[in-house]
C-alpha positions in Angstrom: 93.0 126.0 90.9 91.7 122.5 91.0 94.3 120.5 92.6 97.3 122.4 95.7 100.2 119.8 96.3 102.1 121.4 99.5 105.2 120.3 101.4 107.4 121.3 103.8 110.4 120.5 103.3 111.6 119.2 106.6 113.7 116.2 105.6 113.8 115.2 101.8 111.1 112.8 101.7 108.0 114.6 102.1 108.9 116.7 99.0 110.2 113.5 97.1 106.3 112.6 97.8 105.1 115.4 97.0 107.0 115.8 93.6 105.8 112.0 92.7 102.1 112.9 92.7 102.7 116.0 90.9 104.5 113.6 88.5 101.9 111.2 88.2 98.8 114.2 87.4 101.9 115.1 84.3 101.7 111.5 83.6 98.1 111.6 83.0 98.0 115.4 81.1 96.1 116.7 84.2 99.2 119.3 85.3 97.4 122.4 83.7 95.0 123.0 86.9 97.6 121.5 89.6 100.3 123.5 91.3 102.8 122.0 93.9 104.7 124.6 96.3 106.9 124.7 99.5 104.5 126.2 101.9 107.7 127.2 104.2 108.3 129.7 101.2 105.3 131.3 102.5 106.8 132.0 105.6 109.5 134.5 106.5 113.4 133.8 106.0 114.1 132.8 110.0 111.2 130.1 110.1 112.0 128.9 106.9 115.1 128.2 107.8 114.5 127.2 111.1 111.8 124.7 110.5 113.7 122.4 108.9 117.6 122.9 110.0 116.8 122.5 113.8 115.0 119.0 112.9 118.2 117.8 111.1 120.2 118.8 114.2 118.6 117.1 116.3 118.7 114.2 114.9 122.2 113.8 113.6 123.5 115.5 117.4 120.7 115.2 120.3 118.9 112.1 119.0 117.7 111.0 122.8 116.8 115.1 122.8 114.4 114.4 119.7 112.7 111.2 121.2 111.9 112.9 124.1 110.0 115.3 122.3 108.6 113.0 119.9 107.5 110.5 122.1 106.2 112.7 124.8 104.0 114.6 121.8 102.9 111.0 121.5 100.7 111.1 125.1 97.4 113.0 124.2 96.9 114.7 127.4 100.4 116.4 127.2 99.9 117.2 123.2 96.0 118.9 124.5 98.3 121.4 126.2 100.3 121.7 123.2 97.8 122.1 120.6 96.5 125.4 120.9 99.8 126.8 121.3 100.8 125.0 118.1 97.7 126.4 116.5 99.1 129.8 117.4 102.8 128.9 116.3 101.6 127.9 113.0 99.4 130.7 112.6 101.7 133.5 113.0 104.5 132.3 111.2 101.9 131.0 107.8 100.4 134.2 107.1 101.4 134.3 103.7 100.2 130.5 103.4 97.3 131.4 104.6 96.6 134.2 102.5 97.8 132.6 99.4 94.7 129.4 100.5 92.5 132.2 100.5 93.0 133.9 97.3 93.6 130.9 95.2 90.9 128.2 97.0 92.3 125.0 95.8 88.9 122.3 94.9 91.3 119.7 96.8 94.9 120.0 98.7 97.3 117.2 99.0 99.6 117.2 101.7 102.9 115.2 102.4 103.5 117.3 106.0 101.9 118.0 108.8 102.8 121.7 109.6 100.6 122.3 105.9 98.0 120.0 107.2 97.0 121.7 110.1 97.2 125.2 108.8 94.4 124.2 106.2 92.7 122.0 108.5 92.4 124.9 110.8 91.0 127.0 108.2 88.5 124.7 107.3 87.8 124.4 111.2 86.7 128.0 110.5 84.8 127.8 107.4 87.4 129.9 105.7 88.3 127.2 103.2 86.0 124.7 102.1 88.7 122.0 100.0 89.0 119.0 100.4 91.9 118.1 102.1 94.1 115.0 101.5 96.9 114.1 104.1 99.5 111.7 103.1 101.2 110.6 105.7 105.1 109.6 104.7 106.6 106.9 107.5 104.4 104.1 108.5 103.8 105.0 111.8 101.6 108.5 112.3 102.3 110.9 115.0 99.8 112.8 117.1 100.8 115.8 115.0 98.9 114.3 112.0 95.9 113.8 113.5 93.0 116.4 112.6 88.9 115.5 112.4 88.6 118.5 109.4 91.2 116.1 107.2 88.8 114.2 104.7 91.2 111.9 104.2 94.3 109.9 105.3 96.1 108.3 102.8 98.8 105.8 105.0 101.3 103.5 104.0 100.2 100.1 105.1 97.1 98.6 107.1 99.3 99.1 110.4 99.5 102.7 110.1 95.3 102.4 109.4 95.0 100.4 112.5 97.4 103.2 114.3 95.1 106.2 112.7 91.4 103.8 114.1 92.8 103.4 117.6 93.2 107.5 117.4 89.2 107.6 117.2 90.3 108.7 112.8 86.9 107.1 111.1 88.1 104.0 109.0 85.8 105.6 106.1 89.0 108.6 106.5 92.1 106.4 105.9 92.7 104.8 103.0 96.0 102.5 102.6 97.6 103.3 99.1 101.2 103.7 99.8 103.7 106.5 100.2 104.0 107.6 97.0 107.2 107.0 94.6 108.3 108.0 91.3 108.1 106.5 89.1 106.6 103.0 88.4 109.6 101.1 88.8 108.4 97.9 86.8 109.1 100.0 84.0 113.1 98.9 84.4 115.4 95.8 83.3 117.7 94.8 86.2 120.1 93.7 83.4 120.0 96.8 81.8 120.5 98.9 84.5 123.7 97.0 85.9 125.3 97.9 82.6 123.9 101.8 82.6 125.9 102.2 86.2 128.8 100.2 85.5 128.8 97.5 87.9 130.1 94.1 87.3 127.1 91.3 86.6 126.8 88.2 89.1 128.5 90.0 92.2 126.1 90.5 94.8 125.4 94.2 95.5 124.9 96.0 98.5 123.6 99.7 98.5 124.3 102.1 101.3 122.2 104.9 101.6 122.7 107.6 104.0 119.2 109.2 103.9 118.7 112.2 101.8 121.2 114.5 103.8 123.4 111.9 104.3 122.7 111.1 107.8 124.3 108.0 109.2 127.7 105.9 110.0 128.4 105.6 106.1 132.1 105.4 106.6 131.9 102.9 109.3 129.5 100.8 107.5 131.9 100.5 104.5 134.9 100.2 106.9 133.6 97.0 108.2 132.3 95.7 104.8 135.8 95.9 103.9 136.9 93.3 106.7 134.8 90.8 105.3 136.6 87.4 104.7 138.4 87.4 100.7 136.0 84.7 99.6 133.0 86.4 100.6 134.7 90.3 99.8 135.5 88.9 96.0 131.3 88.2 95.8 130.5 91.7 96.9 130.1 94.8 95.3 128.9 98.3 96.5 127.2 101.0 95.9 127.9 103.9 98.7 125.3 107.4 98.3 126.3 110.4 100.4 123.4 111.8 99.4 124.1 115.6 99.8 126.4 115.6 102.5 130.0 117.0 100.7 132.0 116.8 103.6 131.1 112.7 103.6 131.5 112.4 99.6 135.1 113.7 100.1 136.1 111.6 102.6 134.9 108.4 101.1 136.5 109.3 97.3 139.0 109.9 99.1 139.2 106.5 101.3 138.1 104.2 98.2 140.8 103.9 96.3 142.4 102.0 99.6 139.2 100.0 99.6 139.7 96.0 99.1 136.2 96.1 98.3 134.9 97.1 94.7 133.3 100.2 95.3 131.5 103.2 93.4 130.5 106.6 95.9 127.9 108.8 94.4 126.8 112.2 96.0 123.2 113.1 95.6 121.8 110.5 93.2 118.1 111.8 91.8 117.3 108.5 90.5 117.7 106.5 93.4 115.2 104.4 92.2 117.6 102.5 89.3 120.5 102.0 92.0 117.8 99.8 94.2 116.8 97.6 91.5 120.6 96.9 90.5 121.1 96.0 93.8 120.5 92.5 96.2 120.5 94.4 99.5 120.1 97.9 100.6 121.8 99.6 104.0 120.3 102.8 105.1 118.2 104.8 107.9 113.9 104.0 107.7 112.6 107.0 106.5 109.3 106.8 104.5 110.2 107.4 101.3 113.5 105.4 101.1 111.8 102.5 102.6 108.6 102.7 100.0 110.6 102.8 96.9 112.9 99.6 98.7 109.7 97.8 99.3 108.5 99.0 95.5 112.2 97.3 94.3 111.4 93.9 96.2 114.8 95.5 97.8 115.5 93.8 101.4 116.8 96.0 103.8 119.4 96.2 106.5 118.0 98.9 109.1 120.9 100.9 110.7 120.2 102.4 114.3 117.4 103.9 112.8 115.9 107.7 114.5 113.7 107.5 117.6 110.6 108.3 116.7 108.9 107.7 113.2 112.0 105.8 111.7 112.3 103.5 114.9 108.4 103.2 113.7 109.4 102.1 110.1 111.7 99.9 111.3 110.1 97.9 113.8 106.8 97.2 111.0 109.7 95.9 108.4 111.1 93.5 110.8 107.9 92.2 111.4 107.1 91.9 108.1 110.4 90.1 107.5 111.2 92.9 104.9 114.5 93.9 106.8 116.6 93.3 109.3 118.0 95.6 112.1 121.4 96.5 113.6 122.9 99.2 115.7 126.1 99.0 115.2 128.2 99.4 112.4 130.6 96.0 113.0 127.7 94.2 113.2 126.6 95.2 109.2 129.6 92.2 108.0 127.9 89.6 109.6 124.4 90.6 108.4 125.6 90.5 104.8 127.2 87.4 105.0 124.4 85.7 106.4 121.7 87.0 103.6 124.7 86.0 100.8 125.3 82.6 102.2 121.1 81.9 102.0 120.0 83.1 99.3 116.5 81.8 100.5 116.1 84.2 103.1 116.9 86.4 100.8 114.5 86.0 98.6 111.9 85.6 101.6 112.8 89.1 102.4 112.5 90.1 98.5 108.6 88.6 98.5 107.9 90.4 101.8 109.0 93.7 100.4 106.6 93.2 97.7 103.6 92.6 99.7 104.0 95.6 101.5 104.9 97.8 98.1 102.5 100.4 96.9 104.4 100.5 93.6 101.3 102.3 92.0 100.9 104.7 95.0 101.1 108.0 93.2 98.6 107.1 90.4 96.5 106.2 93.0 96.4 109.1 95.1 95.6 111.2 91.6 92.7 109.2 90.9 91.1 109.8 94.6 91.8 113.5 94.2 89.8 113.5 90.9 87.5 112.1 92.3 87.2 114.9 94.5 87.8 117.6 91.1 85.1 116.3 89.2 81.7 117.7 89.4 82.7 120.0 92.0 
């Protein structure tokens, strides 16, 4: 096997990353020697389960629970205590992982989490594994539990997150800043085109509300208080509302829009996310990694909503420096926001140029070509 792309997935993005770069080796007729896997299916049924369920829990009911633990991961003499037992944790529970590294010895390994990260980094602490291993890390901000001197290479989403990963004592000659990666090139699409293929109405301004990829977030609210806006602004606006995979969510708004004022379209999961963003003028929605990179790839400006302690708080607070987005924490305050970005359409467009110089639209084709360089010769 020339080329392992491993996941775990804990929250949809790091397998949307995963599956982009495993896209872009098809892309190039290179998917013959390349295999991409769920390392959590080489675990047993309880961890596999557990893993990712009891991060989604606490986040959507004990967020101040999960900053605690995040942040306090965050101080390096606390996460020295943690480590080994980690180390252990991780061990036990990826035999079959490890096993599976061992018999097939991958030339390089791509990683889009953390938990698969350390398991080969610790085999390679070892000199039980000898590829080279590739850690790409999905939200702009890294977290202690990235960190490993046996990873060869960090690919990060921006020059911040590089200055994050240096001030970790990670050589600069490990990180290199090519972008989360996305699927698929989006300059390949026709905004004009792609109104029509949805069935929106041209010239109304469009707002997208995304709820993260398992729907995570006040979605009803937000469209609750869109609805109030004033008749001369509400007769502008359009929307687009994704419930992503939460059912219990998708019900209630179907059944909620028909007494919308608003015009309105509600979409469950939506796999091609990517042709909503560039039909729409503004995107609503949490800061995870991968949602934000394909925004920024769409010149898509964002409006941050109370956004998770911890790595999307991260996200967040890098957009709004970069003017890409702006941030609220409360649903009622979403109305004025969208006014405000309708009624100048130069900051608007500001925030559009921003998002463009922080895109990595080619991220995914990039990461392929560092891996081969890696594959060849070896």
């Amino acid at each position: 096997m020339k080329v392992l792309i491993v996941y775990a997935k804990a929250g949809a993005g790091h397998k949307r990353a995963a599956e982009a770069v495993f896209e872009a080796f098809k892309r190039k007729a290179q998917e013959k020697d390349v295999v991409l896997i769920d390392c959590l299916d080489y675990t047993n049924p309880w961890f596999k389960n557990f893993y990712p369920n009891i991060y989604i829990f606490l986040v959507r009911f004990l967020s101040p629970v999960w900053a605690a633990i995040y942040y306090a991961l965050e101080n390096r003499a606390l996460y020295a205590l943690v480590k080994p037992l980690r180390r252990i944790n991780n061990h036990f529970f990826a035999k079959r992982f490890v096993q599976f590294l061992k018999k097939e010895r991958p030339r390089v390994v791509i990683s889009t989490q953390f938990f698969a990260s350390e398991v080969v980094a610790a085999l390679k602490k070892k000199n039980e594994l000898n590829s080279i291993l590739i850690s790409v890390v999905t939200d702009f901000g890294a977290h202690t539990f990235w960190e490993s001197e046996d990873v060869d290479i960090f690919v990060v989403a921006s020059e911040d997150t590089k200055k994050d990963l240096s001030l970790r004592k990670i050589p600069e000659k490990k990180i290199r800043v090519l972008g989360i990666p996305i699927e698929p090139p989006l300059k390949e699409f026709n905004k004009t085109a792609l109104v029509k293929e949805i069935g929106l109405k041209q010239g109304l301004f469009t707002v997208l509300v995304v709820g993260g990829g398992f729907g995570v977030g006040p979605i009803k609210e937000l469209v609750f208080s869109l609805n109030e806006l004033e008749p001369e602004i509400r007769d502008k606006v359009q929307l687009l509302v994704v419930c992503s995979r939460n059912k219990k969510l998708l019900a209630q708004m179907q059944g909620v829009a028909v007494e919308l004022k608003l015009n309105a379209k509600i979409f469950g999961f939506v796999s091609e996310l990517y042709k909503m963003m560039l039909a729409s003028d503004v995107i609503i929605t949490k800061s995870g990694g991968l949602t934000t990179s394909e925004s920024l790839a769409s010149g898509l400006p964002m409006i941050i909503i109370s956004p998770i302690p911890g790595q999307e708080s991260k996200n967040c607070d890098l957009l709004v420096k970069n003017g890409a987005a702006i941030r609220i924490d409360r649903p009622r305050e979403v109305k004025k926001a969208v006014e405000e970005l309708l009624k100048t359409p130069d900051k608007l467009e500001k925030m559009r140029k921003n998002a463009f110089r922080l895109a990595h639209p080619n991220s995914s084709d990039d990461i392929v070509n560092l891996a081969n360089n890696y594959t060849e010769g070896r």
